[in-house]
C-alpha positions in Angstrom: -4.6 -1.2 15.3 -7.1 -2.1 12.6 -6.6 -1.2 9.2 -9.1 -0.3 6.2 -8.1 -2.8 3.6 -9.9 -1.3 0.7 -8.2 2.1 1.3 -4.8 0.7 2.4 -5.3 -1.1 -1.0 -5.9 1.7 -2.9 -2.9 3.8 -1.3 -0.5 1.2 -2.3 -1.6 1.2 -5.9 -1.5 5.1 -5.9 2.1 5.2 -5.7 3.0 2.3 -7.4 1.1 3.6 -10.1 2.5 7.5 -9.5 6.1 5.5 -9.4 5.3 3.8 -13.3 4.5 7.1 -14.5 8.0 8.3 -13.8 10.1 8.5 -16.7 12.7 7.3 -14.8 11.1 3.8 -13.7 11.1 1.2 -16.1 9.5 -1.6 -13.8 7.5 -0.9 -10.8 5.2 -3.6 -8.4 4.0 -4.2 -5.4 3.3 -7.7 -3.3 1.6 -7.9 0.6 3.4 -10.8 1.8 0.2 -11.8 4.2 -2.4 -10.1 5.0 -1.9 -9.8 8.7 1.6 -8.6 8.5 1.9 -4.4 8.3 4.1 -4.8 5.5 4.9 -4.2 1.4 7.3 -4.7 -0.9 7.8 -2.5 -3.8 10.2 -3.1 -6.3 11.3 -0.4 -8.6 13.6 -0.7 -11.7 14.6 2.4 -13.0 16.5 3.6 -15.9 19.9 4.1 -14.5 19.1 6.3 -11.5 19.1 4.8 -7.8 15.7 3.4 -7.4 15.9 5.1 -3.7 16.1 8.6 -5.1 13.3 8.0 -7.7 10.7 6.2 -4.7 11.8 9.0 -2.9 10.7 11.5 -5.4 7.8 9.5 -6.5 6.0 9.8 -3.0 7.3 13.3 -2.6 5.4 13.7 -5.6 2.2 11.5 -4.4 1.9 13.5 -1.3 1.6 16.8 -3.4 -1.5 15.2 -5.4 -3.2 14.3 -2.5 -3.0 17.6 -0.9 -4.1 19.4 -3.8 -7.0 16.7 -4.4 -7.6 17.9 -0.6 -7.9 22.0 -0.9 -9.6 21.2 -4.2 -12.5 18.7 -2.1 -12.4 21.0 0.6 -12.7 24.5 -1.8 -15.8 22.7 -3.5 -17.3 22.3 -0.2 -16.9 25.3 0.8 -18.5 26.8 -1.9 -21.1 24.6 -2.1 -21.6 25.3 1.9 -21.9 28.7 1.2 -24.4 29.1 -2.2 -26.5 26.5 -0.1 -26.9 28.5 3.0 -25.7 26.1 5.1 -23.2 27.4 8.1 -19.4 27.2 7.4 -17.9 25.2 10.6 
């Protein structure tokens, strides 16, 4: 399987950066030990509470975004579909 780097890239760093904006992390990064490998490690320091919990919660959180970044995209196309007179599909 072939990957998109630049948007694999770009996923990783969404929720490492959702993770940091935790109040419960206090430390939060990411390294790709080669480039050919399907692997990351994240490391998370929290505050006190199990640094499973609070990835857990972080990506629960991360996947919420993107759907709402996602009825928001597809809302605007919508709407832009149909003051355009183009055909909804």
């Amino acid at each position: 399987m072939q990957e998109n780097k630049p948007l694999d890239e770009s996923r990783k760093t969404a929720q490492t950066s959702g993770t940091k904006m935790a109040p419960r992390v206090s430390v939060c990064g990411y390294n790709i030990p080669h480039p050919s490998e399907a692997r990351v490690n994240i490391r998370v320091q929290t505050t006190g509470d199990p640094a499973k919990g609070v990835l857990k919660d972080s990506c629960q959180d991360l996947m919420m975004i993107c759907q709402h970044v996602r009825s928001t995209f597809d809302q605007v196309v919508a709407d832009f579909k149909n003051n355009n007179g183009f055909e909804s599909d």
